[in-house]
C-alpha positions as CSV (number, residue, x, y, z in Angstrom):
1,X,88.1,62.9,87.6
2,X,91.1,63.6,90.2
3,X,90.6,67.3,92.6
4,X,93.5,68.3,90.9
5,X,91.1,68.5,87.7
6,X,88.1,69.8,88.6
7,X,89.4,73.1,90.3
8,X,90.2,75.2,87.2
9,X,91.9,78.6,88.0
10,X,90.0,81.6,88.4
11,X,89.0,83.6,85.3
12,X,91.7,86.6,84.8
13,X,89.3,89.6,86.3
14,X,89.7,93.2,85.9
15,X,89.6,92.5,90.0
16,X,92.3,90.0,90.0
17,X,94.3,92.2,87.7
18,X,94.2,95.1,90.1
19,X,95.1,93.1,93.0
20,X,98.2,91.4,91.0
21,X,99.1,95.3,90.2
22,X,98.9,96.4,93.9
23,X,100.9,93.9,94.8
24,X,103.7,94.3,92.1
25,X,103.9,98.0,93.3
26,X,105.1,96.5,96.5
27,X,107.8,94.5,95.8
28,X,111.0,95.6,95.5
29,X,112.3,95.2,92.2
30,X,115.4,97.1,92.5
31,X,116.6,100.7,92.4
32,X,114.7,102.7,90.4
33,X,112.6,100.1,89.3
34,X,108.5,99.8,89.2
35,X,107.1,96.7,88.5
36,X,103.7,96.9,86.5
37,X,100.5,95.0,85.0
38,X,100.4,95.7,81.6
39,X,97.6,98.2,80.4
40,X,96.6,99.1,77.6
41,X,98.8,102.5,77.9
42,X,102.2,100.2,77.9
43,X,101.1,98.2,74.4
44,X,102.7,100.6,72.2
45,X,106.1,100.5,73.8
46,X,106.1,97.2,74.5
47,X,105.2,96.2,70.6
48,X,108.1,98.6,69.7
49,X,110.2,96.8,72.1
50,X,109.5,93.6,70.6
51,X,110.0,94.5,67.1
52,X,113.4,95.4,68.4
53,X,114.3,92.3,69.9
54,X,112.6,89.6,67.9
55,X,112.1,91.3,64.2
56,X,109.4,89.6,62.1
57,X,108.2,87.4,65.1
58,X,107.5,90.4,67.2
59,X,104.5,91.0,69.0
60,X,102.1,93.3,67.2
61,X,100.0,96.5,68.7
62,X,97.1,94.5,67.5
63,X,98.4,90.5,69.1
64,X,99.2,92.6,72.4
65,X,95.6,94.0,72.8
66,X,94.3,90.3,72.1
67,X,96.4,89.2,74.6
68,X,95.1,91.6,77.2
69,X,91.5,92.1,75.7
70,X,90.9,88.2,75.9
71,X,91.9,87.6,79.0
72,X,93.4,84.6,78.5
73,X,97.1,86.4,79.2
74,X,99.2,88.5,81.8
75,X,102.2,90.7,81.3
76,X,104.0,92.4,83.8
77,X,107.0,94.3,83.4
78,X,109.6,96.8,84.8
79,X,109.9,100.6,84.5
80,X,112.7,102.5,85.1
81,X,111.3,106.3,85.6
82,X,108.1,106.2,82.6
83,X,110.5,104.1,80.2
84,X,109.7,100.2,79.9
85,X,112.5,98.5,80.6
86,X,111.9,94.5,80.8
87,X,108.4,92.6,80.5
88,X,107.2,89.0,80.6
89,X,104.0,87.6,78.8
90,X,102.4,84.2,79.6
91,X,99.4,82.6,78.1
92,X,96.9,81.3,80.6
93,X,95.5,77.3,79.8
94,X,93.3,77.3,82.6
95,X,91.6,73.8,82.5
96,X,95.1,72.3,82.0
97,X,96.7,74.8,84.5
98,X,99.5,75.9,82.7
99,X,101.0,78.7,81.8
100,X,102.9,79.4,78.5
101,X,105.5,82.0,78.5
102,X,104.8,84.0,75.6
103,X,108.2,86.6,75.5
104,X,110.5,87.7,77.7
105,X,111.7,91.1,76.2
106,X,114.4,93.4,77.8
107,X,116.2,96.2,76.7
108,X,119.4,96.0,74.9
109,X,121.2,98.8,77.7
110,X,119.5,97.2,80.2
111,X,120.6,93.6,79.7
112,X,122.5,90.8,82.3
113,X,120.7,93.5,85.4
114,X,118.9,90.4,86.4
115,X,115.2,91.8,85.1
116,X,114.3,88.9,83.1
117,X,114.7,86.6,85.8
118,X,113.4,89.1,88.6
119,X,110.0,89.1,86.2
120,X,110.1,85.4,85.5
121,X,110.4,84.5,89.3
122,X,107.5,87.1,90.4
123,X,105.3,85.6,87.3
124,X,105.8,82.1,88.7
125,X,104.6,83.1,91.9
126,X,101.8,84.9,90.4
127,X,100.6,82.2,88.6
128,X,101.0,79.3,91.2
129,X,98.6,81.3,93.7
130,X,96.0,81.4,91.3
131,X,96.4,77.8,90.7
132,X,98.7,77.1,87.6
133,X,100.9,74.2,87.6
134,X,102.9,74.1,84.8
135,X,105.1,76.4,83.3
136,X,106.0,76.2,79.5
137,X,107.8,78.1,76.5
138,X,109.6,77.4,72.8
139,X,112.8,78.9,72.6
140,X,115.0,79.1,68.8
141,X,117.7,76.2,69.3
142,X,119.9,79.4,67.7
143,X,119.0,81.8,70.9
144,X,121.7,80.5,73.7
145,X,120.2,83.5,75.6
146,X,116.9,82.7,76.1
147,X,117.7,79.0,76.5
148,X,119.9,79.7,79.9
149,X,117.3,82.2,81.0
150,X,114.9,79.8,80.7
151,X,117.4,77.2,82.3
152,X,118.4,80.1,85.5
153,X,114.3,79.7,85.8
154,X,114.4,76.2,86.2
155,X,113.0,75.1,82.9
156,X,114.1,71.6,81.1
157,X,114.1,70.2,78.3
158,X,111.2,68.4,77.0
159,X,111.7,68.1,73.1
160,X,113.3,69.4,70.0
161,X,110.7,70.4,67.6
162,X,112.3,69.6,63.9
163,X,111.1,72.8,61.7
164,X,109.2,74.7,64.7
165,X,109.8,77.9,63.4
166,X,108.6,79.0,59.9
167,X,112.4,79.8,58.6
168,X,113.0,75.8,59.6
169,X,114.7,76.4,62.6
170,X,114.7,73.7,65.3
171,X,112.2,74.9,68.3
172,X,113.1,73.5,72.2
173,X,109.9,72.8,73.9
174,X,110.9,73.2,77.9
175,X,109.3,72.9,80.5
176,X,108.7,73.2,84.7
177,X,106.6,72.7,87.3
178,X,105.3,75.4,89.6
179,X,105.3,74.5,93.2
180,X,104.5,76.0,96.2
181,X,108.5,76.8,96.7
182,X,107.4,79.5,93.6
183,X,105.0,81.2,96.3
184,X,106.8,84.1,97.1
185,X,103.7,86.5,98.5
């Protein structure tokens, strides 16, 4: 077995979680922005947000607490005064050191501010110091925006999925790796 495979990444902690938060609260994310850790305070909104953006594939109250309760997952967001204003959510595959991006969610008003990729960048450095290599999503072959967000974040093109989704739509599998140029502490 190569050392790159025996060194899975360290189990998501309530320790580890408090330490990623600290250090979230001091990066700048921009004026009047707070960046966050999702707790269990922020599911609500951020299921409502969901619904908003993504319908019948939203995030539920009760997928959001899995996420979080398992501890297999980490979201972190932005806050403009107490009001959620962008979040990302990526699975964590610790023994094969990836990372799956979830949903990238921002608010309609609050769109093309650069949030998205603010969060995307930070996540990527998050999850490269605690030893995740990999970085990988589905977007809708219909949802141009995600696809160049995902693009702006370095992702590429793996495969198209035929019938991915359950309506029959056409899923892009993309895909990066995380290097130590995604080490921004």
């Amino acid at each position: 077995m190569s050392a790159a495979r025996k060194k899975a990444p360290p189990r998501l902690t309530p320790a580890i979680v408090r330490r990623l938060a600290a250090e979230l609260q001091q990066r700048r994310a921009g004026a009047g922005l707070r960046a966050f850790v999702m707790a269990a305070e922020d599911i609500p909104e951020m299921a409502a947000m969901s619904a908003t953006a993504f319908g019948e594939e939203a995030l539920s109250p009760a997928k959001l607490r899995f996420y979080r309760e398992r501890a297999h997952a980490l979201a972190i967001g932005l806050r403009r005064e107490d009001a959620i204003v962008s979040y990302t959510l990526v699975e964590l595959h610790r023994g094969q050191r990836r990372v799956y991006v979830v949903e990238t969610c921002t608010r309609a008003d609050e769109q093309g501010r650069g949030h998205a990729s603010w969060l995307r960048a930070r996540m990527a450095g998050i999850a490269y110091r605690l030893g995740y290599r990999t970085q990988t999503t589905h977007v809708r072959r219909s949802n141009t925006a995600a696809q160049e967000l995902n693009r702006r974040a370095g992702m590429v093109l793996v495969r198209a999925i035929d019938e991915y989704y359950d309506d029959g739509e056409t899923g892009l599998y993309l895909a990066r790796p995380l290097t130590d140029a995604d080490d921004d502490s």
